[in-house]
Residue frames as qw, qx, qy, qz and C-alpha x, y, z in Angstrom:
[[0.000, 0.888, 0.459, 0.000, 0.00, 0.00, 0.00],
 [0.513, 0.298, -0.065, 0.802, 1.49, 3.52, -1.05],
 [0.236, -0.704, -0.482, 0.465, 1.15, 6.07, 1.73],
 [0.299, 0.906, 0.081, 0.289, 1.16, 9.70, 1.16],
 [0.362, -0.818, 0.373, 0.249, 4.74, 9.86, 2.33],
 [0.543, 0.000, 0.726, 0.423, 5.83, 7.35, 0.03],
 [0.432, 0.754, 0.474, 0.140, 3.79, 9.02, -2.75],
 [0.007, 0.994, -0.078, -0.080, 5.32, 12.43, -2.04],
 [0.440, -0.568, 0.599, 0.352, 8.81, 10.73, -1.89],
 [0.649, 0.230, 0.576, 0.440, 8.22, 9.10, -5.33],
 [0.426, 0.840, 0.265, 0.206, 7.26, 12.49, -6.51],
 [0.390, -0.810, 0.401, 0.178, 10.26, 14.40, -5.00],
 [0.557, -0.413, 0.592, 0.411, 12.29, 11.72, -6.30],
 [0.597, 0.525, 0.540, 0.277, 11.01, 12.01, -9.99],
 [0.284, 0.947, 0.043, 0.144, 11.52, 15.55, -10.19],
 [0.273, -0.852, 0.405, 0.187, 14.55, 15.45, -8.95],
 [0.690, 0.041, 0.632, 0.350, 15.33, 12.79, -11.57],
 [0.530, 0.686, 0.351, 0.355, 13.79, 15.03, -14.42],
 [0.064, -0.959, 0.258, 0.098, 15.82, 18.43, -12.84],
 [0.710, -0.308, 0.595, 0.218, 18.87, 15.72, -13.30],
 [0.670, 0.221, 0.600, 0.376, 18.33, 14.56, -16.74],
 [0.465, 0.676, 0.312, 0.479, 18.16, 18.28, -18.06],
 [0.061, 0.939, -0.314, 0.125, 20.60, 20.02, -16.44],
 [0.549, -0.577, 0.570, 0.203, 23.26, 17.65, -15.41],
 [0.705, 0.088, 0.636, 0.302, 23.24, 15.19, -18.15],
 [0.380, 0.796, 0.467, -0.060, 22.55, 17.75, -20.63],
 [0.677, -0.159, -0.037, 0.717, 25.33, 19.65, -19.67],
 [0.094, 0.575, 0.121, 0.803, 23.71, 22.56, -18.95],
 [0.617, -0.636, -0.452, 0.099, 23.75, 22.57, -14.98],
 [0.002, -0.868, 0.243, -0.434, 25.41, 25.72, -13.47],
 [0.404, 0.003, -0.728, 0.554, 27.39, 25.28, -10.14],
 [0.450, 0.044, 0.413, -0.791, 24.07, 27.08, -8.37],
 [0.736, 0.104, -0.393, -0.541, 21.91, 24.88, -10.00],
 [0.554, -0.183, -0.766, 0.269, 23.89, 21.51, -8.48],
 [0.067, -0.302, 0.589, -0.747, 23.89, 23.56, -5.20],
 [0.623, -0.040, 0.058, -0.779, 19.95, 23.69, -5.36],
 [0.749, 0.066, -0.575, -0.323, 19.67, 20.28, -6.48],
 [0.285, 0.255, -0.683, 0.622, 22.05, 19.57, -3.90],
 [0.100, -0.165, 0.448, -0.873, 19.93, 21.25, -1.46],
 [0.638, 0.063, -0.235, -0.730, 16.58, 19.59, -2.46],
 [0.843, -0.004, -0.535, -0.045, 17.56, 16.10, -2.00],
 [0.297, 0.201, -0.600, 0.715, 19.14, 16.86, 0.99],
 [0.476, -0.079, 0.248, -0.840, 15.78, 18.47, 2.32],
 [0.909, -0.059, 0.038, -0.411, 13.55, 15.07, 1.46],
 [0.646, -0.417, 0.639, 0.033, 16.37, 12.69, 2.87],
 [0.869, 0.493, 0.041, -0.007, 17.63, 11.66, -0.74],
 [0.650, -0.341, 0.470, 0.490, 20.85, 10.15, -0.99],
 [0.541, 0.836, 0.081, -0.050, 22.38, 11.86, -4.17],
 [0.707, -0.364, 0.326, 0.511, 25.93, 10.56, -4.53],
 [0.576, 0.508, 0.359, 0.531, 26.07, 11.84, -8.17],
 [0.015, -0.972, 0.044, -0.229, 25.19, 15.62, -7.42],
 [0.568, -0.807, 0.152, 0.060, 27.92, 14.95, -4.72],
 [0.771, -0.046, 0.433, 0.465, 30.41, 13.83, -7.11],
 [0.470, 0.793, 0.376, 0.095, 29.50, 16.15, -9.47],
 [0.080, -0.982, 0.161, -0.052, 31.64, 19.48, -8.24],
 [0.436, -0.435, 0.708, 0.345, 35.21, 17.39, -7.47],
 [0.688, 0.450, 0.525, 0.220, 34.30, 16.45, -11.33],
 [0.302, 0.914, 0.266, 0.052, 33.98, 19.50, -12.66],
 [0.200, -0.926, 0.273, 0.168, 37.08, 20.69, -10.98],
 [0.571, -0.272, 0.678, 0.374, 39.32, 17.82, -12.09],
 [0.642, 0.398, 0.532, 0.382, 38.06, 18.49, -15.64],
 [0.245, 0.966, 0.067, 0.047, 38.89, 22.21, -15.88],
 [0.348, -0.753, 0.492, 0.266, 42.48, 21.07, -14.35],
 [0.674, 0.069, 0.635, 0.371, 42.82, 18.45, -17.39],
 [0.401, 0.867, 0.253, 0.152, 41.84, 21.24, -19.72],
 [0.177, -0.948, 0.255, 0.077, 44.25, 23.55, -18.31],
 [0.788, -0.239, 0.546, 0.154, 46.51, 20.45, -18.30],
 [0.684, 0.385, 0.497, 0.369, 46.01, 19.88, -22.22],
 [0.408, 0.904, 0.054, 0.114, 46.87, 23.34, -23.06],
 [0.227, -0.797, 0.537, 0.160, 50.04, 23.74, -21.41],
 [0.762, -0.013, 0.572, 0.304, 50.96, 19.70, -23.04],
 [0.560, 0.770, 0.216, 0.216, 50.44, 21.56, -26.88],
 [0.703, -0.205, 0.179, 0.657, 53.62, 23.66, -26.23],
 [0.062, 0.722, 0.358, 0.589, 51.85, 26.70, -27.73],
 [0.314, -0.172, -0.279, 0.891, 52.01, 30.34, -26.28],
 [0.213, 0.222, 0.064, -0.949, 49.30, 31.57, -28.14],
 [0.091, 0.399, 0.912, 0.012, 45.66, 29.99, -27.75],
 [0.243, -0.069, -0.468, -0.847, 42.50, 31.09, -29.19],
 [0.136, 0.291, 0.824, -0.466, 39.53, 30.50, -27.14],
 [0.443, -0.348, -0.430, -0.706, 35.50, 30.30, -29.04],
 [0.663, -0.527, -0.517, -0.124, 32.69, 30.51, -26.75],
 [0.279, 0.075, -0.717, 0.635, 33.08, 31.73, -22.96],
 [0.657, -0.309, -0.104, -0.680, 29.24, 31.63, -21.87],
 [0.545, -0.268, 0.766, -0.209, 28.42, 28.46, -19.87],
 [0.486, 0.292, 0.782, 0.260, 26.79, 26.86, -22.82],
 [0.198, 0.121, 0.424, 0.875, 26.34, 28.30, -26.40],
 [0.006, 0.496, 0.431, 0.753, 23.92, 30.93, -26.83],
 [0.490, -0.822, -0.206, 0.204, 23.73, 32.83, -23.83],
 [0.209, 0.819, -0.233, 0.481, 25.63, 35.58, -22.29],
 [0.683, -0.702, 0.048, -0.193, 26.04, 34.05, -19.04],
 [0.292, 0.668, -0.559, 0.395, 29.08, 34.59, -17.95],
 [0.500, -0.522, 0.540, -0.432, 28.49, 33.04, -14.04],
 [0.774, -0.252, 0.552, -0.182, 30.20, 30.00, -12.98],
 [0.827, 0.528, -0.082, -0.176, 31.49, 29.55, -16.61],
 [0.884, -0.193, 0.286, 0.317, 34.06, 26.44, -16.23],
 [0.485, 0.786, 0.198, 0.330, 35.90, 28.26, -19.02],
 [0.225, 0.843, -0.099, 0.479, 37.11, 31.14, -17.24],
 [0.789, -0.522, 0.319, 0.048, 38.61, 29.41, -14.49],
 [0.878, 0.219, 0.304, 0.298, 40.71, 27.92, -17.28],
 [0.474, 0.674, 0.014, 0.567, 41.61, 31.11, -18.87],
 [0.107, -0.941, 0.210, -0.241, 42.61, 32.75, -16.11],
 [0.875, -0.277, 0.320, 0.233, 44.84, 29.61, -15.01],
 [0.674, 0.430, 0.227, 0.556, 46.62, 30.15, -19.07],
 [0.003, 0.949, -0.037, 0.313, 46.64, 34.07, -18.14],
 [0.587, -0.794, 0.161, 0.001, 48.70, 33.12, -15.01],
 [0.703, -0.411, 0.452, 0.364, 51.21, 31.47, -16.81],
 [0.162, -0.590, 0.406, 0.679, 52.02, 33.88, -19.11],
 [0.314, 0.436, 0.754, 0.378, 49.75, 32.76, -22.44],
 [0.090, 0.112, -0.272, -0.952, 48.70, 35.04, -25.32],
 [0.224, 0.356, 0.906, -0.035, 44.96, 34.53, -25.23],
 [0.372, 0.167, -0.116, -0.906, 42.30, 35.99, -27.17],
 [0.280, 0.162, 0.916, -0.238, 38.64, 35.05, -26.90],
 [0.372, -0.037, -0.334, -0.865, 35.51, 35.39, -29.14],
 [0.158, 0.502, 0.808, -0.264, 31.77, 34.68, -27.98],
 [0.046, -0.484, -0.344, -0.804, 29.22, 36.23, -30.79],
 [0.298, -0.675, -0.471, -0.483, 26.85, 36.40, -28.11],
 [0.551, -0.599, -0.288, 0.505, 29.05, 37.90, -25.09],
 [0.064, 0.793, 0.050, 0.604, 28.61, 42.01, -25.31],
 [0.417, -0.243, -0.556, 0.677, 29.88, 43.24, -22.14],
 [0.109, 0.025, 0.300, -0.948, 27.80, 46.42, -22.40],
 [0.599, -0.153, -0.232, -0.751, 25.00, 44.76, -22.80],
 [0.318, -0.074, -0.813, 0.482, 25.31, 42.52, -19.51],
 [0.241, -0.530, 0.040, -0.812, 22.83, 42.63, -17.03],
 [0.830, -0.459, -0.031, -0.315, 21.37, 41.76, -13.65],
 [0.784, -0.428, 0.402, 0.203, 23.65, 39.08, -11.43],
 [0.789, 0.100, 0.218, 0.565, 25.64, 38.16, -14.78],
 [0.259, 0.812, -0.070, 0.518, 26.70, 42.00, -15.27],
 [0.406, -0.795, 0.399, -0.209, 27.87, 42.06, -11.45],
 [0.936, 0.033, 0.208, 0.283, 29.63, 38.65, -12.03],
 [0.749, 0.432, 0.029, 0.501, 31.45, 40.26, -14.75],
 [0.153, -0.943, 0.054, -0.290, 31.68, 43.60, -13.12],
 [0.522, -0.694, 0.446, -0.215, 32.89, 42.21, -9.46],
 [0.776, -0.277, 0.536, 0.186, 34.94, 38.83, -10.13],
 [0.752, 0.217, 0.426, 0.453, 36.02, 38.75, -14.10],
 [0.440, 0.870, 0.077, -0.210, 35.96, 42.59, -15.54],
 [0.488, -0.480, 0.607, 0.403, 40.02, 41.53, -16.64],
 [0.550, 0.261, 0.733, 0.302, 38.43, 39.05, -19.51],
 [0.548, 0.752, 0.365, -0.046, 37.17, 42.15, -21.65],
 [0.152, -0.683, 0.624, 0.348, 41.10, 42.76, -22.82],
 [0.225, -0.189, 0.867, 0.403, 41.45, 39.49, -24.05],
 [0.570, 0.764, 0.302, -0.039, 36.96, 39.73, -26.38],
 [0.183, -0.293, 0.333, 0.877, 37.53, 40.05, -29.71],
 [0.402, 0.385, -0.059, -0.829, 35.43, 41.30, -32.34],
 [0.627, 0.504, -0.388, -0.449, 35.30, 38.59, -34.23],
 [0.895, -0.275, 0.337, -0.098, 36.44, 34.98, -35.04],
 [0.703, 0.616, -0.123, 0.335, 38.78, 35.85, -37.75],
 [0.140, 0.765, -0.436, 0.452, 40.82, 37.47, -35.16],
 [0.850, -0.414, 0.272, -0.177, 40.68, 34.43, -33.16],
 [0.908, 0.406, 0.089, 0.057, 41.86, 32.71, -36.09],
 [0.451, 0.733, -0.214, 0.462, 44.91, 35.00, -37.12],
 [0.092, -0.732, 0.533, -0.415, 46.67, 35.51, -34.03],
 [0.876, -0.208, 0.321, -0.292, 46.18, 31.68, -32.29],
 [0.216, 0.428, -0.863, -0.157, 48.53, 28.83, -32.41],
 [0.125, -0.173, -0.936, 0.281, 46.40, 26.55, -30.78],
 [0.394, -0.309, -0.364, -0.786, 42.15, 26.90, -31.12],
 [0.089, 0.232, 0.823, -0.511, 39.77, 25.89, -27.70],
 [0.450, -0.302, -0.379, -0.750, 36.27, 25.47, -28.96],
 [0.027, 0.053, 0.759, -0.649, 34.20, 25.59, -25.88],
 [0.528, 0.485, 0.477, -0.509, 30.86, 26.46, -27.10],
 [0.430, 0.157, 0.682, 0.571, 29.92, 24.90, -30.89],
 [0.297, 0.539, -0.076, -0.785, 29.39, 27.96, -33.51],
 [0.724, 0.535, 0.255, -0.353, 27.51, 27.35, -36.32],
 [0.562, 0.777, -0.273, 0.068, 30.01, 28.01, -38.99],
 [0.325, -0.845, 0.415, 0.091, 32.71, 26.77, -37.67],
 [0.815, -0.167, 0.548, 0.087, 33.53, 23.97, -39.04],
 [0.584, 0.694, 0.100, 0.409, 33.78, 25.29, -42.81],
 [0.150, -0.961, 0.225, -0.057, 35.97, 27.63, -40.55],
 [0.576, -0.547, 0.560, 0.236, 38.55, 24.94, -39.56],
 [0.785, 0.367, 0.479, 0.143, 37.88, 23.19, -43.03],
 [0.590, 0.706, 0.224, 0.321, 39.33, 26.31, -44.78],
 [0.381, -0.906, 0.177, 0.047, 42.31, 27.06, -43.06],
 [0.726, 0.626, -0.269, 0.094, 45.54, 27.05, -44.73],
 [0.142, 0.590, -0.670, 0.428, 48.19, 27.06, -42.35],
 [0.633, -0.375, -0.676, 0.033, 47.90, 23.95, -39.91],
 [0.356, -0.476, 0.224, -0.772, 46.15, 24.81, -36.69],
 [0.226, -0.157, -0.929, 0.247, 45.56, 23.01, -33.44],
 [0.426, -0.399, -0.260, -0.770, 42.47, 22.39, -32.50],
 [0.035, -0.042, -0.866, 0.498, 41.11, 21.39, -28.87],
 [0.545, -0.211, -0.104, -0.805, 37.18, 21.08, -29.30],
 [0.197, -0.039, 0.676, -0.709, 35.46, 20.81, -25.79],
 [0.525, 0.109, 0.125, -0.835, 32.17, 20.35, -27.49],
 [0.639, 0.226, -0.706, -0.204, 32.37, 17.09, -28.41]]
């Protein structure tokens, strides 16, 4: 017989299965987002080892990024995409810019292009984000992805642009590529 505690716990646990399957697995789960999730299953006594794994993940895979750029032997990397996930401006909690400021620290030429990061046209929490913890990163925007192109010895695609691929396809001079989006 299913009580209404058990009923309320299967529903609890379903949404917290369907908040799961379209922002973690999706890969489109912020680091406030796990918190919350976090914090939900925690409130109705739900073991959630994944969420709890999730963050020591996230970090060991922005140090293996950081990792693989310094193995290429390149000085001068080219970063597409620094939103958390493509089309957006959100800048908060993008895994991304941990990374680039890690290459910044050790003395890499970086230049970045996101079509759809404007910095004056930030607002709300992700304009104080950029404001109060990153306002460094609008040195290294460019205009463009041709000037990614032309000055880069080494390419990080982090968020997949439409066109890019006929982009790498028509590129005379060999170029590494590192694409994250895959």
């Amino acid at each position: 017989m299913c009580t209404a505690r058990t009923a309320k716990r299967i529903t609890n646990e379903l949404r917290l299965a369907e908040a799961l399957r379209v922002g973690v697995l999706e890969r489109a789960c912020p680091p406030k987002d796990l918190k919350a999730l976090r914090t939900i299953a925690h409130d109705h006594y739900l073991q959630a080892p994944v969420l709890e794994s999730i963050e020591r993940s996230n970090e060991f895979q922005k140090g293996l990024v950081s990792k693989r750029n310094l193995d290429f032997g390149v000085q001068k990397i080219g970063i597409i995409g620094l939103a958390f996930k493509y089309s957006t401006d959100d800048l908060r909690d993008s895994p991304i810019i941990d990374v680039l400021e890690r290459l910044l620290g050790k003395e890499f030429t970086v230049h970045v292009y996101d079509p759809h990061v404007h910095i004056a046209s930030l607002t709300g929490a992700n304009r104080e984000y950029f404001l109060h913890r990153i306002p460094f990163i609008a040195r290294y925007l460019t205009g463009g992805l041709s000037a990614v192109f032309s000055h880069a010895e080494l390419i990080v695609a982090v968020n997949r642009e439409p066109k890019l691929d006929e982009l790498f396809r028509s590129l005379k001079s060999p170029l590494i590529v590192y694409d994250l989006t895959v």
